[in-house]
N, C-alpha and C positions, 0 to 999 in steps of 0.2 A: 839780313840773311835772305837769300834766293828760296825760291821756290823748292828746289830739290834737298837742301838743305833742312827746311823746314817738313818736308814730306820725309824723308828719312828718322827724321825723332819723332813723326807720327807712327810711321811703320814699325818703327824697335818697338816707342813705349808704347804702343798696343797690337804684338802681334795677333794674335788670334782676334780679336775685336773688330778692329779699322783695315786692317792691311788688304779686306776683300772690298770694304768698300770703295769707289769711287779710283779705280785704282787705274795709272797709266797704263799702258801695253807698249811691250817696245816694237816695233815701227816693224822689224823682221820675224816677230818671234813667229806670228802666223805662218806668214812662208817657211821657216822652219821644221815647224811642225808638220806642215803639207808635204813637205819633202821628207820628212822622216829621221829630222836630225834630233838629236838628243838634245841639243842647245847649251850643253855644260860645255864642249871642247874648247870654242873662241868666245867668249865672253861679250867683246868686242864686235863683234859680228852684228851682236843682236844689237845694238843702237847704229843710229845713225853718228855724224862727227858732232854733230852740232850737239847734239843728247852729252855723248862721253864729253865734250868740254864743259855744259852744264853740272854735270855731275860731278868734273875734276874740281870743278868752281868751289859745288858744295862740299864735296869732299877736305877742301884746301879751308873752309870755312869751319868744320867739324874739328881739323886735327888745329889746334888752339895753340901746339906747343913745335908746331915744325919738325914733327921726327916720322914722319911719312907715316904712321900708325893710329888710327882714333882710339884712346886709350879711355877708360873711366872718367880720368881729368878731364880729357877734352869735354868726353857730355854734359861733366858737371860742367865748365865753366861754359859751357855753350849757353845752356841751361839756365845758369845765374844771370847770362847775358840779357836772356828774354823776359826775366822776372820772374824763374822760376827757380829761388832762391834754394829752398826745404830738398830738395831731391833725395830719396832714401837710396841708401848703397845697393839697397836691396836693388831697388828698383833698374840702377844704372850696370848694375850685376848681369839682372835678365837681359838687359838692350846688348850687353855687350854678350852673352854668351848667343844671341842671336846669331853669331856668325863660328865659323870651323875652326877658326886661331883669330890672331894678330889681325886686327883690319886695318892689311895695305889698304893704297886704288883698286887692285884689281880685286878681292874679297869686298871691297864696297859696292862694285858695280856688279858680284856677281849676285850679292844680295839683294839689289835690285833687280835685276836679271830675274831673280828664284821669286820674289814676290810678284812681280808687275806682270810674267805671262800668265797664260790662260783667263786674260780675258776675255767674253763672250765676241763673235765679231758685231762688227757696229749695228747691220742687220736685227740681228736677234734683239738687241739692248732699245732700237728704237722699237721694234715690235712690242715686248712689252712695257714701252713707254705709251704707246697709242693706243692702247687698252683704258688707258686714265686718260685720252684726251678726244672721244667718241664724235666730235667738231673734227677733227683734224685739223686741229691751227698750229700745229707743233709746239704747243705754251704748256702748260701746266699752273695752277694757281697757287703761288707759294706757300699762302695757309692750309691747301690742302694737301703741297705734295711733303710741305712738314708736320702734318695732323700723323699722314701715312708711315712717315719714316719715325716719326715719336712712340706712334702706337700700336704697330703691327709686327709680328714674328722678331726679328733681332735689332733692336729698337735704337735709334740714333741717341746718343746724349749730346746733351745742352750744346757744348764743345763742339761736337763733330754738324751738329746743325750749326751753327755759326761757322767753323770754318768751310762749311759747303757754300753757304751766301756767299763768303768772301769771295770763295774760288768761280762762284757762277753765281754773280747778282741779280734781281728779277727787274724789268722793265719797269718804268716810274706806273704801271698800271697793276702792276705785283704777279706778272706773268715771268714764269721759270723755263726760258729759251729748252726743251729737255735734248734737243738735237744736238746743239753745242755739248753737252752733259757727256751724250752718246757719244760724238766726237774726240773730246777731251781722253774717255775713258780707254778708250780704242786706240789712238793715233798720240796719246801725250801732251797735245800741246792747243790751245787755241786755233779755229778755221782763221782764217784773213777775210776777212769783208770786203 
């Protein structure tokens, strides 16, 4: 399963929770905003090509049964696929009324669209990242920047600290790149070296 795939059954099965944290921004939402668009009319707009074939990708990976619609089945057997056998109706209930109707492509990407803006811009997010890093080495110390996120104000679980390592691993010296992090959360996708 890709990446966007796997980020979208994070956002359904926890919206209120996850969906703020660590989250992409898409690439034009800002200039959108600065211009004073609304950002619901072209869906489309707001990614780039590369983004919307990602997401067609994931999209095409969610709907399990080929009838253009991610339906309940599809999450369950998505779900089953990963080894998350147990899924309660309940649960795959909430994922799906997460959206207005029927999730075509384009009520998928516009749910992404509706989640992923208003992120901070990158500016802001490194600024208070360098509050915790008073050296300025741009690192952060993995034990600490997951003591922070375990134990302070709306608290990461086990889960969401593990898939944060996966998505940004720390340096064989247990340093956590946080500019990358910045990066990531702002622009979507990995800088190139």
């Amino acid at each position: 399963m890709n990446y966007a795939a796997s980020h979208y059954l994070l956002l359904l099965d926890q919206p209120n929770h996850y969906s703020h944290r660590l989250k992409m921004a898409p690439k034009k939402a800002k200039r959108r905003q600065a211009a004073g668009g609304s950002g619901s009319s072209n869906v489309f707009s707001m990614f780039e090509q590369s983004q919307i074939q990602e997401y067609k990708e994931a999209f095409t990976i969610l709907d399990q049964n080929r009838d253009g619609i991610i339906s309940k089945d599809d999450l369950r057997d998505v779900l089953a696929s990963m080894g998350q056998l147990n899924t309660k109706t309940e649960e795959l209930d909430a994922m799906i009324k997460e959206a207005s109707g029927p999730i075509n492509f384009t009520v998928f990407l516009t749910m992404f669209g509706e989640k992923l803006k208003g992120a901070d811009p990158e500016d802001v997010i490194v600024t208070a990242f360098k509050v915790l890093d008073p050296e300025g080495t741009g690192s952060i110390k993995k034990e600490f920047l997951e003591e922070l996120l375990t134990t302070q104000c709306d608290r990461f679980s086990k889960e969401e600290i593990k898939n944060m390592w996966a998505a940004f691993p720390p340096d064989v010296a247990g340093n956590v790149d946080y500019k990358n992090i910045c990066y990531v959360i702002t622009h979507g996708e990995e800088k190139e070296e």
